[in-house]
C-alpha positions as CSV (number, residue, x, y, z in Angstrom):
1,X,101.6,109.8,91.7
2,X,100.0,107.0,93.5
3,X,98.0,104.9,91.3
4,X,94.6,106.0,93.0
5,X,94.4,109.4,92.2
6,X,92.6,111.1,89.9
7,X,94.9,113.1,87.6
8,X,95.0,116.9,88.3
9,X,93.9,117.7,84.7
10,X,91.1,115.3,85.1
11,X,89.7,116.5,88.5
12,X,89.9,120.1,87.3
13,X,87.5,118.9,84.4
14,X,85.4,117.2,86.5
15,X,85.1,120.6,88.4
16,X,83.7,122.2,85.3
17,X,80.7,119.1,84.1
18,X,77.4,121.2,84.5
19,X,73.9,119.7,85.1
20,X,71.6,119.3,82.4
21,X,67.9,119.3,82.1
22,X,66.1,116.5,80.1
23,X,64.0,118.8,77.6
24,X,67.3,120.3,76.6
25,X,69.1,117.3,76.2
26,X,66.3,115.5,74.1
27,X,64.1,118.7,72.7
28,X,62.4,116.2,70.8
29,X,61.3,112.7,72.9
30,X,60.2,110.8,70.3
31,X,64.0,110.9,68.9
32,X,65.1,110.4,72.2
33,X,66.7,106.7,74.3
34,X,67.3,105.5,77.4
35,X,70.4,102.8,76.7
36,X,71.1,101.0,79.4
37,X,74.2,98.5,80.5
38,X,73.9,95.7,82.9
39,X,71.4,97.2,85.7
40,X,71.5,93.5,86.6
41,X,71.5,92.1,90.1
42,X,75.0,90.1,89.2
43,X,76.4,93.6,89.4
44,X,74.2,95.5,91.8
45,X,73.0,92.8,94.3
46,X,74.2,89.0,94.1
47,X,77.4,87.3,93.3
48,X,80.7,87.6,92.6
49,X,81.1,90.8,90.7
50,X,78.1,92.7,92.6
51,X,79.1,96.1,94.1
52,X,77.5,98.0,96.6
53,X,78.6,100.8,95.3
54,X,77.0,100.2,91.5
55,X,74.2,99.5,94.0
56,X,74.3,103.0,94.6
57,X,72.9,104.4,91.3
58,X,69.7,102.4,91.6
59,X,67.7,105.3,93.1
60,X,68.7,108.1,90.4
61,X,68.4,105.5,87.3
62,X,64.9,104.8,88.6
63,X,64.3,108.9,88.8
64,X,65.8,108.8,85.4
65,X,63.5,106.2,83.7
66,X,60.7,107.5,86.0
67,X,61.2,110.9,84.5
68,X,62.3,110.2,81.2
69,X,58.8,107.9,80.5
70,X,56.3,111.1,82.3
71,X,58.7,113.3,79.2
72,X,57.5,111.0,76.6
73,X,60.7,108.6,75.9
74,X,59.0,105.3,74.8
75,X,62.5,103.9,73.7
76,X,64.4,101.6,76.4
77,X,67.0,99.8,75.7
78,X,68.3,97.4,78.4
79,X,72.0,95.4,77.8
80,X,72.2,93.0,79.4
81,X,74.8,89.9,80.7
82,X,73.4,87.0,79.9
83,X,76.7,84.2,79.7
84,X,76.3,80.5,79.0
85,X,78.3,78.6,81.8
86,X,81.5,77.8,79.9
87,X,81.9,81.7,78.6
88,X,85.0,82.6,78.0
89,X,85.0,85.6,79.4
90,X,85.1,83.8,82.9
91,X,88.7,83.9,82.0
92,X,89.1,87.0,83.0
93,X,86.5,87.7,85.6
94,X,84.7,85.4,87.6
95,X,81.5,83.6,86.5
96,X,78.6,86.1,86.5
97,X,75.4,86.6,85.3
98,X,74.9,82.5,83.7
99,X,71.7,82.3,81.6
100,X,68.9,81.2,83.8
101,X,70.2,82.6,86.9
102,X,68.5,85.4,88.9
103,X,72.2,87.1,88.3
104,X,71.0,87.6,84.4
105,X,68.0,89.3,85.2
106,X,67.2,93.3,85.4
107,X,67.1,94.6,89.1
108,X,63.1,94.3,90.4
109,X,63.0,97.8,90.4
110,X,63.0,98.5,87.2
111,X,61.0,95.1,86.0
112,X,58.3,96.3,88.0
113,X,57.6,99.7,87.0
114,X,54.1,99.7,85.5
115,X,55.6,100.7,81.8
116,X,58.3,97.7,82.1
117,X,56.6,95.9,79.5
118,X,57.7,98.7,77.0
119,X,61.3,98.1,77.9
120,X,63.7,96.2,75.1
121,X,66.2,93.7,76.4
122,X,68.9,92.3,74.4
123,X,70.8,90.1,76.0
124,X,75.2,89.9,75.4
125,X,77.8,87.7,75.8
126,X,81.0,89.9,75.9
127,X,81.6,93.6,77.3
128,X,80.1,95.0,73.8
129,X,76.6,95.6,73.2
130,X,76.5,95.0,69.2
131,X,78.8,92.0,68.7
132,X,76.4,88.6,68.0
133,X,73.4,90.8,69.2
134,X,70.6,92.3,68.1
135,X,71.4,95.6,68.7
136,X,72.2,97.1,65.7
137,X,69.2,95.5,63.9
138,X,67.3,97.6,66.8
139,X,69.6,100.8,66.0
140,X,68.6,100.4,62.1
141,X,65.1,100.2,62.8
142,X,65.1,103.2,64.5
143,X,67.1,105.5,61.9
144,X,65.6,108.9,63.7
145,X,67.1,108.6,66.3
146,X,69.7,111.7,67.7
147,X,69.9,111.7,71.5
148,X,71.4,108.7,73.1
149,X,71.4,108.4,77.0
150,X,73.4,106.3,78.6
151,X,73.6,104.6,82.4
152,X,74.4,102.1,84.2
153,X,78.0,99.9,84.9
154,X,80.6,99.8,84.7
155,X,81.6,103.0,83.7
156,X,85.2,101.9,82.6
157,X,84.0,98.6,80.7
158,X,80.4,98.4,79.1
159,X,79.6,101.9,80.1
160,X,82.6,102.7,77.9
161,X,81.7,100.0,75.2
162,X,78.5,101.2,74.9
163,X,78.5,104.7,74.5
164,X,81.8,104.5,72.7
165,X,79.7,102.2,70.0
166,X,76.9,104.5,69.8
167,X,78.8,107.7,68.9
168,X,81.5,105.8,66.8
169,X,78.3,103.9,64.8
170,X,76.9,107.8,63.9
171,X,80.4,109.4,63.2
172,X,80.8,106.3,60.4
173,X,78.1,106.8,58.7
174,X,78.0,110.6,58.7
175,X,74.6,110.8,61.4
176,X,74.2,114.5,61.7
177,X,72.7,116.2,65.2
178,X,73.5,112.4,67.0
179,X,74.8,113.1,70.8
180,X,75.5,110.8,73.1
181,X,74.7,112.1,77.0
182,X,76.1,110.2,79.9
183,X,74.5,111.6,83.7
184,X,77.1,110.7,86.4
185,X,74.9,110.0,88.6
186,X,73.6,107.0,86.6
187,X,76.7,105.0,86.2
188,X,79.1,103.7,88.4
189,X,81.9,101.3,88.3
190,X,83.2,98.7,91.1
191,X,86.3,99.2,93.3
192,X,88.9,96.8,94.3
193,X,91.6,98.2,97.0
194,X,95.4,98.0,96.0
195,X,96.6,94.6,98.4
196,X,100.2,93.4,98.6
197,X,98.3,90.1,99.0
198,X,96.8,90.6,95.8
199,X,97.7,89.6,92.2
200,X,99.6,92.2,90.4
201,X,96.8,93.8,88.0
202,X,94.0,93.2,91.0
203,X,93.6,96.6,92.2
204,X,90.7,98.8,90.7
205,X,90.0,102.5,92.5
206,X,86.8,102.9,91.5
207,X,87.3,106.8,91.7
208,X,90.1,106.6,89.8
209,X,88.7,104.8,86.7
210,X,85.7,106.4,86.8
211,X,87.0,109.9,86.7
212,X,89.5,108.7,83.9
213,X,87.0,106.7,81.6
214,X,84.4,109.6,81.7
215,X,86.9,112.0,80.8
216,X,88.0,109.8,77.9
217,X,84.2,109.7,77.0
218,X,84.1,113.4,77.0
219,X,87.2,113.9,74.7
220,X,85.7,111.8,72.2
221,X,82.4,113.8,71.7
222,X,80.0,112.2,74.4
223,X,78.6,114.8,76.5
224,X,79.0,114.1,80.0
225,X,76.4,115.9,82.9
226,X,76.1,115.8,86.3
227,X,72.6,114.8,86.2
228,X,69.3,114.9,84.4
229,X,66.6,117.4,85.5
């Protein structure tokens, strides 16, 4: 099987994820969250890791918000890249998103939406959300909390750390009625075409992880949807 396509057992399951509608997902808005992973414009606009196609999920993530806010979500939280110039993660990828930089900063989009101001960023140095942040102080202050929505990129790297921390944080300590909902339309990863001239280990079919990583999600009780109505 050539390394780009999507597993047959995978694309049959993609065949099956249904729609959902907001008021169903999140019967109760003031339990409700809109978690969010690097909707930055190092990965959507400028620099070496942005992607035209992460680019893509800009219109439905603003619907989303849009939407989610007129529902009565008051809860935002934006994750954000924000790496000091030596990082080490520049190891593996190349520098992105420095402190200071117009890289490290939400798309304008979203920072100008009249309700922006309501918005909670916590800024990250790795691929996890929780690890020398202040999102689990945020999590613990906000104990009633049972539907978790998540969007943004990439879907097979802080997508994936994200959601994976949310719903692993409520299995450990027993949270009962927590979900985890990740629309499709909302997140996106970046693609890299398999190149002879390339390193081995350079390629990245977008399609590929994509379809993978949100089927991983799905086996480990995060509901995936097509979209949010």
């Amino acid at each position: 099987m050539p390394p780009t396509d999507i597993p047959l057992f995978v694309a049959r399951w993609l065949d099956t994820v249904p729609e959902a509608r907001l008021d169903d997902v999140a019967p109760d808005p003031a339990t409700a969250a809109i978690f969010a992973a690097d909707i930055i414009n190092g990965f959507l606009r400028e620099g070496a890791l942005s992607s035209e196609r992460i680019d893509g999920i800009t219109s439905p993530v603003l619907e989303l918000v849009r939407r989610a806010w007129e529902y009565g979500i008051r809860d935002f939280v934006f994750l954000q890249d924000t790496h000091p110039a030596d990082s080490p993660e520049f190891e593996a990828y190349p520098a992105h998103a420095v402190a200071g930089t117009r890289e490290s900063e939400m798309i304008p989009e979203l920072a100008e939406l009249p309700f922006a101001d309501r918005f909670t960023i916590i800024e990250k140095n790795s691929l996890h959300p929780a690890i020398d942040t202040t999102f689990d102080a945020w999590l613990d202050a906000h104990p009633n909390l049972r539907t978790a929505i998540v969007i943004g990129d990439c879907t097979d790297l802080c997508v994936t750390a994200l959601a994976m921390h949310l719903r692993l944080r409520a299995n450990a300590r027993g949270v009962q009625g927590f979900q985890v909902i990740v629309p499709m339309d909302c997140i996106d990863t970046f693609d890299i075409t398999e190149d002879p001239d390339l390193p081995p280990g350079t390629a990245h079919p977008a399609e590929f992880f994509h379809a993978v990583w949100l089927y991983h999600l799905a086996s480990n009780n995060i509901r995936v949807v097509q979209t949010l109505s």
